[in-house]
FIVOFI-680978 format. One record per residue (C-alpha): residue number from 1; residue in three letters; x, y, z. Coordinates in Angstrom, 2 decimals, always signed. Last residue first. Layout:
! residues N
   resi   resn      east     north        up
    NUM    Ala         X         Y         Z
...
This chain:
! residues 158
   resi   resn      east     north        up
    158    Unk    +16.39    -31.10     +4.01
    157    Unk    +17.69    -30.65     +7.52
    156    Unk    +15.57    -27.38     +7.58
    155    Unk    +12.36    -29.41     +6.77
    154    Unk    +12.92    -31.79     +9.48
    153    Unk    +13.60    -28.94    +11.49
    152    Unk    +10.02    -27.65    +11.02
    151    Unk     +8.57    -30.71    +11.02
    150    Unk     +9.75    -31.54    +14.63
    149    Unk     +8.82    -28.27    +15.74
    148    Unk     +4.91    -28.71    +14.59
    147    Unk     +4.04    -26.59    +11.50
    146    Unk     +1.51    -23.85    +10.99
    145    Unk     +3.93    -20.33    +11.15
    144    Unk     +7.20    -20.91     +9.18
    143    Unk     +5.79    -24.13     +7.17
    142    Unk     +2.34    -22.51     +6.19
    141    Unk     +4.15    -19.18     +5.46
    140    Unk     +6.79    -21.21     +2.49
    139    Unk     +2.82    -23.12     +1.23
    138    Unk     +1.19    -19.49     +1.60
    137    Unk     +3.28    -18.22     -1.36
    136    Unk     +1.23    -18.06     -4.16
    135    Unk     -1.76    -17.20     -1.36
    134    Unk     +0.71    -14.44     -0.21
    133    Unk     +0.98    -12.61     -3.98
    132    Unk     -2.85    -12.80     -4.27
    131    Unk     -3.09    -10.85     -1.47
    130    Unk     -1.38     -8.33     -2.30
    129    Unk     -3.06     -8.45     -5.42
    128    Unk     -6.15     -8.03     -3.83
    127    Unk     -5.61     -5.53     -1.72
    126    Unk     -4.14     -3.07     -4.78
    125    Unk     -7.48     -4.73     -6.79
    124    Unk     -9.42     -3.36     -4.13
    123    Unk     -7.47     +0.29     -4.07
    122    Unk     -8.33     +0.60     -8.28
    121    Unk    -11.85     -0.76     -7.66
    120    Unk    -12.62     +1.71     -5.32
    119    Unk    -10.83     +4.41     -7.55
    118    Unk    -13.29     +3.14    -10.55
    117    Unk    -16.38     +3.73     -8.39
    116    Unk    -15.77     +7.11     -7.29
    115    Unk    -17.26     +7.55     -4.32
    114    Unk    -15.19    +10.30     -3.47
    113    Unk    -12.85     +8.91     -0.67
    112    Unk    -13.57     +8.72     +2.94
    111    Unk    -14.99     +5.36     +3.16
    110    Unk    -14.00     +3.24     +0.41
    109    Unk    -11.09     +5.05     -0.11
    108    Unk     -9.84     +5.08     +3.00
    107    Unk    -10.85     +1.02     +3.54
    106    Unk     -8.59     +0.49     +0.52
    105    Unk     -5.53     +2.40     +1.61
    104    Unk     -6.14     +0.86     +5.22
    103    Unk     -6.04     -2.81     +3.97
    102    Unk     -3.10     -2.11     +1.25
    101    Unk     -1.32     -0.86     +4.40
    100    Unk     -1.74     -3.48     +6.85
     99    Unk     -0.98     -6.12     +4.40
     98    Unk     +1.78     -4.56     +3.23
     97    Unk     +4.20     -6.32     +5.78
     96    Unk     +2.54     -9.65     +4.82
     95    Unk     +3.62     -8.82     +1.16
     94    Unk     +7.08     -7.64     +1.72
     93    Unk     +7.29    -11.21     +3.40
     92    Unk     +6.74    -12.87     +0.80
     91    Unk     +8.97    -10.54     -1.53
     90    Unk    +12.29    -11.42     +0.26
     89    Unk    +13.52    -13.18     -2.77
     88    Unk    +11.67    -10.94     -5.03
     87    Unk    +13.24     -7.82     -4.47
     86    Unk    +11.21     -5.58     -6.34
     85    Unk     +8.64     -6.88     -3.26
     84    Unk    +11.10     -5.87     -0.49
     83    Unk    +11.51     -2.79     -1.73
     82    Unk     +8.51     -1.90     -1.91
     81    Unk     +7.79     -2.97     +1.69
     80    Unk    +10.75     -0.61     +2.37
     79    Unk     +9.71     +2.06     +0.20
     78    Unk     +5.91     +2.08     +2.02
     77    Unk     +6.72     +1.13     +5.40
     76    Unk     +9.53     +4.61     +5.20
     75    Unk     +7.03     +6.73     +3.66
     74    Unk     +4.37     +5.25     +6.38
     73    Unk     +7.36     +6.17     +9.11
     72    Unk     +7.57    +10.14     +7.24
     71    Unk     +3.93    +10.50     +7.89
     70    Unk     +4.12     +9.25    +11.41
     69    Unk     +6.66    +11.13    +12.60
     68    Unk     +5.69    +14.80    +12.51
     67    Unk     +2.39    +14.36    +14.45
     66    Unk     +0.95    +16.73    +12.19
     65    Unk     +1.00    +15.24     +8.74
     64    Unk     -1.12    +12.14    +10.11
     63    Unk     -3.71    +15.06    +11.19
     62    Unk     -3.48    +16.57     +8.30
     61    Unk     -4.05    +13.24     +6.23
     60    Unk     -7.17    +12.84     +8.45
     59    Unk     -8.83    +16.16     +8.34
     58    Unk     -7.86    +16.88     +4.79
     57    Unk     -9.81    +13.77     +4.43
     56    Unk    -12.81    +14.62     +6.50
     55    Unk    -13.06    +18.34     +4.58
     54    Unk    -12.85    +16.69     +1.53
     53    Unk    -15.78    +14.29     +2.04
     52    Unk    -17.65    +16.79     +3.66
     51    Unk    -17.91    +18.79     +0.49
     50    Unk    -15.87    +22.08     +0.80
     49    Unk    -18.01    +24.91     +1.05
     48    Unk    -17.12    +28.00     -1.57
     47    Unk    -16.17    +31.08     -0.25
     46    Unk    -16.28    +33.73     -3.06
     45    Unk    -14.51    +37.24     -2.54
     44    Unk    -14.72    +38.91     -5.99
     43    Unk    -14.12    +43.07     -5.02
     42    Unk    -11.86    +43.59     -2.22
     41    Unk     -9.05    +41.17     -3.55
     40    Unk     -6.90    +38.74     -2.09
     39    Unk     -4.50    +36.73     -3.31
     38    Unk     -3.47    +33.25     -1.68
     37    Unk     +0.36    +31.75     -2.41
     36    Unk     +0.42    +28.19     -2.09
     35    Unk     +3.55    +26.95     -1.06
     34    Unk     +4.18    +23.83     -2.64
     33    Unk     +4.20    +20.61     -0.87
     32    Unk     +7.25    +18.98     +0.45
     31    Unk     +8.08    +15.78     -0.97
     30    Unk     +8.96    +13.10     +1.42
     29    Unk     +5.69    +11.39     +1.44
     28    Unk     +6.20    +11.25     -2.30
     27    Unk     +8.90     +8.44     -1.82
     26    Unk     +7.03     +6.29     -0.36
     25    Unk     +4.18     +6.57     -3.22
     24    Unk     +7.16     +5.86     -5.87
     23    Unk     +8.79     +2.49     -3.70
     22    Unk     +4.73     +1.94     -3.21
     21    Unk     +4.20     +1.62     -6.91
     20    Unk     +7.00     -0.05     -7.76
     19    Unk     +6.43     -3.10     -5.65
     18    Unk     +3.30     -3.23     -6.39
     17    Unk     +4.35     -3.34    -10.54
     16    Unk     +7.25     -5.99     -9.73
     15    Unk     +5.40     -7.91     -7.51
     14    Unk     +2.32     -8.30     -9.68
     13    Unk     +4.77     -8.97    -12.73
     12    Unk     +6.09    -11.79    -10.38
     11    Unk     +2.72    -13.38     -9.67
     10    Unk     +1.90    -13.27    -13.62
      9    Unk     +5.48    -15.17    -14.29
      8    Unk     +4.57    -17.91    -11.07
      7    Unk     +1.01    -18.26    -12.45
      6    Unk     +1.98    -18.60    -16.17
      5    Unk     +4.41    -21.18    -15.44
      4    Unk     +2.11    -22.75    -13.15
      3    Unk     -0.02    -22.98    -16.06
      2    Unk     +2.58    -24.45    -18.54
      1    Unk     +3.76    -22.39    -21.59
């Protein structure tokens, strides 16, 4: 098997798996959480401090949660970019969409999340295989977005 024939086979199992993972995280934002039901007794009343880090996420995601669209419109960004990517015809662009998303998923973990090493790594390689999905297709965005008119149509009439 060739190299580019590796590349373009690796670059649509990166699709495929991105592509399925935000369809599934879309879809979550739809679920409704489950009630929690909170007992009480007189006797063994602990508070326990949440560590900042918690407290600024809850902060965050609740406030997302809150405005009543916006949650339900990154559900929506998420399946469709998904989507888009299990497509694979229309996958380039499901990419560029994502961009935004893959950048701020990251960037939340690497600031508000737990430090965790491994999930930092997890969210990076997210980024980076979005990316990695547009530089295998940069030469298609190079013609739509860096080309003079008269190139452009020349390529159309091609």
């Amino acid at each position: 098997m060739g190299s580019s024939k590796g590349i373009k086979y690796l670059i649509i199992a990166i699709r495929l798996a991105l592509g399925l993972l935000f369809v599934y995280a879309g879809i979550k934002k739809f679920e409704k959480a489950p009630e929690k039901i909170v007992i009480e007794t007189e006797q063994n009343v602990e508070v326990k401090e949440l560590p900042e880090n918690v407290v600024k996420i809850k902060a965050y995601i609740g406030g997302l949660k809150q405005t009543e669209y916006f949650w339900p419109m990154l559900g929506i960004a998420e399946v469709l970019c998904g989507l888009l990517l299990l497509s694979q015809v229309y996958a380039l662009l499901g990419a560029v969409m994502l961009v935004p998303l893959t950048l701020n998923i990251f960037l939340f973990e690497l600031y508000l999340g737990s430090g965790d090493v491994m999930e930092i790594i997890t969210h990076a390689l997210y980024l980076l295989a979005n990316l990695a999905i547009i530089a295998y297709g940069y030469p298609r965005l190079k013609l739509a977005f860096l080309t003079t008119e008269k190139q452009f149509i020349n390529s159309i009439n091609q």
